[in-house]
C-alpha positions as CSV (number, residue, x, y, z in Angstrom):
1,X,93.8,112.0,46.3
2,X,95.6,115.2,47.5
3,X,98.9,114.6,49.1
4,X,99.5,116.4,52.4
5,X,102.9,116.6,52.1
6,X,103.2,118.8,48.5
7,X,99.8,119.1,48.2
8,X,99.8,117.6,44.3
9,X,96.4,115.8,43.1
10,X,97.4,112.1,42.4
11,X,94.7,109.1,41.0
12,X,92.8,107.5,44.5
13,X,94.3,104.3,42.9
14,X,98.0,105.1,43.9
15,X,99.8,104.6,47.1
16,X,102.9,106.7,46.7
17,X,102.7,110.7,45.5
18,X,103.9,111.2,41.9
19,X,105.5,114.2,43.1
20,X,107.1,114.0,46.5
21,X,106.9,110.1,46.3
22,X,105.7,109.7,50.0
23,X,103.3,106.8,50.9
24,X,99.5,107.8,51.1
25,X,98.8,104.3,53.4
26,X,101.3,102.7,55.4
27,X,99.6,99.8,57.8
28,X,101.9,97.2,58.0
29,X,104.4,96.3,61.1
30,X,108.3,96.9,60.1
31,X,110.3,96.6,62.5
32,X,113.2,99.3,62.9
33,X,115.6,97.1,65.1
34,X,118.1,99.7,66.3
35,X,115.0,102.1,67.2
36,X,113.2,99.2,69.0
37,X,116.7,98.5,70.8
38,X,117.5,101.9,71.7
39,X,113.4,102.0,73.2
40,X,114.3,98.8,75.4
41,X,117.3,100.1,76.3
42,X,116.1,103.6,77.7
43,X,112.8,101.6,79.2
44,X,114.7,99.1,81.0
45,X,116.9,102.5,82.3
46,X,113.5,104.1,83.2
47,X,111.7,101.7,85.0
48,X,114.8,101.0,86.7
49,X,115.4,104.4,87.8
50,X,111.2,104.6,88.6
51,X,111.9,101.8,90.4
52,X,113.8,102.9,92.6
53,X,112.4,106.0,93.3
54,X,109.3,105.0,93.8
55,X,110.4,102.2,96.5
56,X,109.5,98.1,96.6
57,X,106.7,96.5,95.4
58,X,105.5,98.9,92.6
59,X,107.4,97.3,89.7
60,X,104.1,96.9,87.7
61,X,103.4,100.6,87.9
62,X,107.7,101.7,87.1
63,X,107.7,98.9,84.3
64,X,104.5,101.1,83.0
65,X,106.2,104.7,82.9
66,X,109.5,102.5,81.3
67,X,107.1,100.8,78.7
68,X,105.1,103.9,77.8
69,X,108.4,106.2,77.7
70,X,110.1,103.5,75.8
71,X,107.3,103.1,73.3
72,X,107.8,107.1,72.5
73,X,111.1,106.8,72.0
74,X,111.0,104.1,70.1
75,X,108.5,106.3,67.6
76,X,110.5,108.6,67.4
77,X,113.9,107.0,66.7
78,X,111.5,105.2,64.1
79,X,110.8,108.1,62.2
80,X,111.2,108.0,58.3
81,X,110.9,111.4,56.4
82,X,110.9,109.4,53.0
83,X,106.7,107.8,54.7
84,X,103.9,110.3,55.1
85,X,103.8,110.9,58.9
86,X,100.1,111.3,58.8
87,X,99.3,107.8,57.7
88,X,102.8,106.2,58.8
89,X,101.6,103.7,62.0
90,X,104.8,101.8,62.2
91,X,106.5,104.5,64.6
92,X,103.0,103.4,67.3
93,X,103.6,99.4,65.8
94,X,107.2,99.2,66.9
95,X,106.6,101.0,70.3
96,X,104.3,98.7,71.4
97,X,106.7,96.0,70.3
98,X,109.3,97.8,72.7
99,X,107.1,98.3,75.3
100,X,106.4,94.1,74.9
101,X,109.7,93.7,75.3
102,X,110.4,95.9,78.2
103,X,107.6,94.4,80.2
104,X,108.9,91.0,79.4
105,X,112.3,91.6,80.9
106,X,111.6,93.6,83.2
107,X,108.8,91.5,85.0
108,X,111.4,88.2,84.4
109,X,114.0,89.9,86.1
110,X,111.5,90.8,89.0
111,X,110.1,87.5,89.2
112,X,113.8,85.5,89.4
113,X,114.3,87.3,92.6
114,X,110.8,87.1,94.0
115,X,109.5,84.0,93.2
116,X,106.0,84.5,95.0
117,X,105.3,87.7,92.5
118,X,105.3,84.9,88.9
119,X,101.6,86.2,88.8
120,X,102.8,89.6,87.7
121,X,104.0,88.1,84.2
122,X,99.8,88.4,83.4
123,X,100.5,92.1,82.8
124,X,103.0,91.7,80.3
125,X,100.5,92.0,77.5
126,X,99.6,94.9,78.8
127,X,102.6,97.2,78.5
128,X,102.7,96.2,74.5
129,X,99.0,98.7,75.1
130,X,101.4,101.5,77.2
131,X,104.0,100.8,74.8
132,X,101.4,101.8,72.0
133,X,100.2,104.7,73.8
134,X,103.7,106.2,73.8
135,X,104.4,105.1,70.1
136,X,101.4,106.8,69.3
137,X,102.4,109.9,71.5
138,X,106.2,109.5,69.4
139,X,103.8,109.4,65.8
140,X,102.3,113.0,67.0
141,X,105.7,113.7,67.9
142,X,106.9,113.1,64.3
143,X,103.8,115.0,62.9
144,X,105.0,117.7,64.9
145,X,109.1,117.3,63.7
146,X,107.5,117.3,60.2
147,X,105.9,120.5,60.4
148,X,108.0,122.2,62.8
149,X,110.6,120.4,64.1
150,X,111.5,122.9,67.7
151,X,108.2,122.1,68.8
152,X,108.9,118.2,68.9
153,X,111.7,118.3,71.8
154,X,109.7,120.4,74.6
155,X,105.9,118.3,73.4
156,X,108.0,114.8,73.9
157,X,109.4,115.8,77.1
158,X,105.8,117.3,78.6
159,X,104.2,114.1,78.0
160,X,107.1,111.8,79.0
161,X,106.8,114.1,81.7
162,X,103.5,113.7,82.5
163,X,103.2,110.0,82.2
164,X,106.0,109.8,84.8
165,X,103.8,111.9,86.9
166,X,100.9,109.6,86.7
167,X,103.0,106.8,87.1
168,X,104.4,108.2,90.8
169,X,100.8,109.1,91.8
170,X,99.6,105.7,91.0
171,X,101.8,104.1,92.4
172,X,102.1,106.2,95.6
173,X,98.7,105.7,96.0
174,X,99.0,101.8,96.0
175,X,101.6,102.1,98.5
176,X,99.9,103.9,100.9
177,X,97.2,101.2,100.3
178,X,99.5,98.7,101.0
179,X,100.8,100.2,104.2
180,X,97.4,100.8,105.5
181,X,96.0,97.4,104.6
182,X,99.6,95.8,106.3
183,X,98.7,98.6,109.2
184,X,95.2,97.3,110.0
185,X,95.9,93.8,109.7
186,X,98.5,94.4,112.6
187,X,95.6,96.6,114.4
188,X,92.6,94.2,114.3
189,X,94.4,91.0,116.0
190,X,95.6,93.1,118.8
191,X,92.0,94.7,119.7
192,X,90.8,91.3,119.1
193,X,93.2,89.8,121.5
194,X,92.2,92.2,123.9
195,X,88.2,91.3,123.8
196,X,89.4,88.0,124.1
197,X,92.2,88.5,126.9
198,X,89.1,90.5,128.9
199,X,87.2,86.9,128.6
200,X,90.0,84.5,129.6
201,X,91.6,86.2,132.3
202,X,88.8,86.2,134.6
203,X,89.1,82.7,134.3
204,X,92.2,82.3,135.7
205,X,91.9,84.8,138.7
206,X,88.7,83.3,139.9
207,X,89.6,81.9,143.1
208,X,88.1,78.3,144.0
209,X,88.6,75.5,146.3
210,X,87.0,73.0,144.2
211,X,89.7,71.2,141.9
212,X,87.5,70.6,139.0
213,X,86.0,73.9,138.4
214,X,89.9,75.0,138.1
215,X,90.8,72.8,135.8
216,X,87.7,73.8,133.5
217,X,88.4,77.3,133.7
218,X,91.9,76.5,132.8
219,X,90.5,74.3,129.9
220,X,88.1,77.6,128.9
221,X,91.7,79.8,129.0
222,X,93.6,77.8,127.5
223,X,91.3,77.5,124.1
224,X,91.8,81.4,124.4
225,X,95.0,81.7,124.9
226,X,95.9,79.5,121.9
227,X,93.8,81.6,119.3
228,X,95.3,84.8,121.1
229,X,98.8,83.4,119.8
230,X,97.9,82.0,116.6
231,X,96.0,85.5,115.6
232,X,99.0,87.8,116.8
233,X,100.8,84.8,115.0
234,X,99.3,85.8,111.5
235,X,99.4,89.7,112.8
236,X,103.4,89.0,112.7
237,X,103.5,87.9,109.0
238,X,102.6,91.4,108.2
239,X,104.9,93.3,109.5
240,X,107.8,93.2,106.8
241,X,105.1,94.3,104.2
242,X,104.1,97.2,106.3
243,X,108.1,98.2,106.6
244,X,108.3,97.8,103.1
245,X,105.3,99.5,101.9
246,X,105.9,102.8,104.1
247,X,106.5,105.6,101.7
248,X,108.3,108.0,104.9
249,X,110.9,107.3,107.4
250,X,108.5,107.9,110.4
251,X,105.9,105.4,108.6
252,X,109.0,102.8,108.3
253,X,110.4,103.9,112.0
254,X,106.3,103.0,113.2
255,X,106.1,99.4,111.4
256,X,109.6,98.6,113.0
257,X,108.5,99.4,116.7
258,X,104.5,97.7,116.2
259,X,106.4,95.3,115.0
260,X,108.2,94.6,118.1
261,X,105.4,95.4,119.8
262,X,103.8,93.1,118.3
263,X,106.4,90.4,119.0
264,X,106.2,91.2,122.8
265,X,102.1,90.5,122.8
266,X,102.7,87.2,120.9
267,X,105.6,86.2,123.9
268,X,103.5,86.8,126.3
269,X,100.4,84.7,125.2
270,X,102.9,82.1,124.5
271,X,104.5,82.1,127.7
272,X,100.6,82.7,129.5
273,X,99.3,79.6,127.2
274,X,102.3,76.9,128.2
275,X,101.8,78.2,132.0
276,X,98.1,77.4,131.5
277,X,98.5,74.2,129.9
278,X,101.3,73.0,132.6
279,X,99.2,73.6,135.5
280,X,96.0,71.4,133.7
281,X,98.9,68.5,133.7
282,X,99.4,69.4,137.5
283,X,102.9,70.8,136.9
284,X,102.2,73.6,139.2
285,X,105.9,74.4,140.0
286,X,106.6,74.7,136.2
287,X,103.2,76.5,135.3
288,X,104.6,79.7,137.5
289,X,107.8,79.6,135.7
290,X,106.0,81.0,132.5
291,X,103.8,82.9,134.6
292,X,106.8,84.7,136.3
293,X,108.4,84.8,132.4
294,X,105.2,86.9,131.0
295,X,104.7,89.0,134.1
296,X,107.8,89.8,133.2
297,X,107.0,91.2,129.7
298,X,104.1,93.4,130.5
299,X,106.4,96.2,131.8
300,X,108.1,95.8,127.8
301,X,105.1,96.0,126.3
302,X,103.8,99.4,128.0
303,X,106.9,100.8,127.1
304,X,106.7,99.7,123.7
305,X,103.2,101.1,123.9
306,X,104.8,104.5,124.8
307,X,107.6,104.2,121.7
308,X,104.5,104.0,119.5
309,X,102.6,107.0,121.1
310,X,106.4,109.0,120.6
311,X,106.8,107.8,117.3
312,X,103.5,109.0,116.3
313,X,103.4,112.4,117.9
314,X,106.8,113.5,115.5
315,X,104.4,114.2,113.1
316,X,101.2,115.2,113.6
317,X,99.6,114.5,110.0
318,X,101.0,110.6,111.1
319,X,99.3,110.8,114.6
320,X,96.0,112.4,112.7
321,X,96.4,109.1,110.6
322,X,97.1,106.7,113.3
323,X,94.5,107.9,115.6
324,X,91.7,107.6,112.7
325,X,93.2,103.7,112.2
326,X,93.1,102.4,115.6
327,X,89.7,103.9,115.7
328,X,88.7,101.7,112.6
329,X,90.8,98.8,113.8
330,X,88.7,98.7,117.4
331,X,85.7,98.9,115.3
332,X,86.7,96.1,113.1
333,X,87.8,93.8,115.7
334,X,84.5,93.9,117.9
335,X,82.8,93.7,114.7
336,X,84.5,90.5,114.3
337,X,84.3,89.5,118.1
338,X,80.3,89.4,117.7
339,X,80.4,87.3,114.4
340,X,82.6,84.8,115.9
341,X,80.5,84.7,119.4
342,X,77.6,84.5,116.8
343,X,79.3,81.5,115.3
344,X,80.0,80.0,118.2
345,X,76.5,80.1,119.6
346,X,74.9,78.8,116.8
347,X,77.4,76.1,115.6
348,X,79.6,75.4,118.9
349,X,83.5,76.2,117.9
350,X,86.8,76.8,120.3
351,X,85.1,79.0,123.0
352,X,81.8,77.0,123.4
């Protein structure tokens, strides 16, 4: 067996050189502590620092750059001129141990401050895999030291560089994701409250002398009404994961007025539905009070209506993008509107 280090001829039944006395196979895991400690350390650091660059809610893909650069670091602290670099895998061994580690405490320390993300401890064994991938990136980087040692420094820092890079694009991409999915799931349950609005307002203007009839067609609006608030309802619980999840200041300035805007629609069904269902119980006097109260709010919501066309218009790559949305969302929600009449024609349900 020829060694690659001195190049001296040695018996295939030795492991060490007789010359240079380096190993010819090294496969088993030893640990270096301090280099495994230094790669924590400088993860944590990193997916802190990518952390908060990057925004909320990406700590999977910042724990990822921390546990692959923390892996490479940890190779390379783990270097050992006295073991064959070409056949040495502890350096790759003990960064995935590092990047193990990294993932574990950084995920713990996400999860004891967001209790409803636990399920992102399932990726844990998968940054001891990143963590391998940069220990094997920090092995090249000691073949490289043991050839030529300038070229290690500027090789290191391309791909640390690079896997930061990937890091930010992935994760910018699951923001806008995010935002867009938070975005659309405000969208749809307004348009849908409109088709339904359309439906039960006629209702309620249809003049009549004859008590009964009234007080079906307030039956018939009510039922509307009620799944016009609980849908704007469920369009509300989005709204802090669409301010979240915006990337720009005029995507976070947008989620902050639809979210208000949204507020104002869900008032004003709420304030239509208790009218509605005072005037069934023959409260007639008290029935106008909410009637008065939601008038009241339509002049708020066109002008929060407005805010969002202003908003929108600062920028007009964000107007392009809003403008293609609502078009989806209006799609989406009569989409829906004929599967639930669908539904309701074949099986009976709230508007039957």
């Amino acid at each position: 067996m020829k060694c690659k280090n001195c190049g001296m001829e040695n018996p295939d039944d030795v492991k060490f050189c007789r010359k240079c006395g380096k190993s010819f196979y090294l496969v088993t895991f030893k640990p270096y502590w301090l280099s495994i400690g230094l790669g924590i350390v400088l993860g944590l650091l990193i997916t802190s620092i990518s952390y908060k660059l990057l925004g909320n809610d990406v700590i999977l893909f910042a724990t990822f750059v921390g546990a692959v650069a923390g892996g490479g670091i940890t190779a390379v602290m783990a270097y050992n001129k006295n073991v064959m670099a070409d056949y040495d895998c502890n350096p790759s061994l003990n960064g995935a141990f590092s990047g193990f580690i990294t993932g574990i405490i950084a995920l713990t320390s996400f999860v004891s401050t967001n209790p409803d993300a636990y399920i992102a401890l399932a990726n844990v064994i998968s940054y001891a895999i990143w963590g391998f991938v940069g220990g094997t990136v920090g092995t090249v980087a000691n073949l490289i030291r043991a050839k030529n040692i300038k070229w290690m420094i500027p090789f290191t820092a391309v791909i640390l560089l690079t896997v930061v890079g990937i890091g930010c694009v992935i994760a910018q991409n699951n923001t806008n994701g995010a935002y867009e999915t938070a975005y659309d799931n405000h969208l749809v349950p307004l348009y849908f409250d409109d088709l339904i609005q359309a439906e039960a307002d006629p209702l309620l203007n249809t003049s009549t002398s004859d008590h009964a009839v009234r007080i079906s067609n307030l039956k018939k609006a009510d039922t509307k009404y009620q799944r016009m608030v609980n849908i704007t309802q469920t369009a509300q619980l989005w709204n802090k994961e669409m301010i979240e999840s915006g990337s720009s200041s005029i995507e976070k300035e947008y989620a902050q007025a639809l979210g208000k805007y949204v507020d104002l629609r869900y008032n004003y069904y709420n304030e239509m539905e208790l009218g509605i269902e005072l005037e069934i119980n023959g409260n007639r006097v008290e029935a106008e009070k909410h009637y008065k109260n939601a008038e009241n709010l339509k002049p708020e919501i066109q002008n929060q209506e407005t805010v969002l066309i202003e908003i929108a218009n600062k920028n007009p790559k964000f107007k392009q993008y809003t403008d293609k949305r609502t078009s989806i969302s209006k799609k989406s929600a009569e989409n829906a509107k004929q599967k639930s009449e669908l539904m309701t024609s074949t099986f009976g349900g709230p508007d039957s």
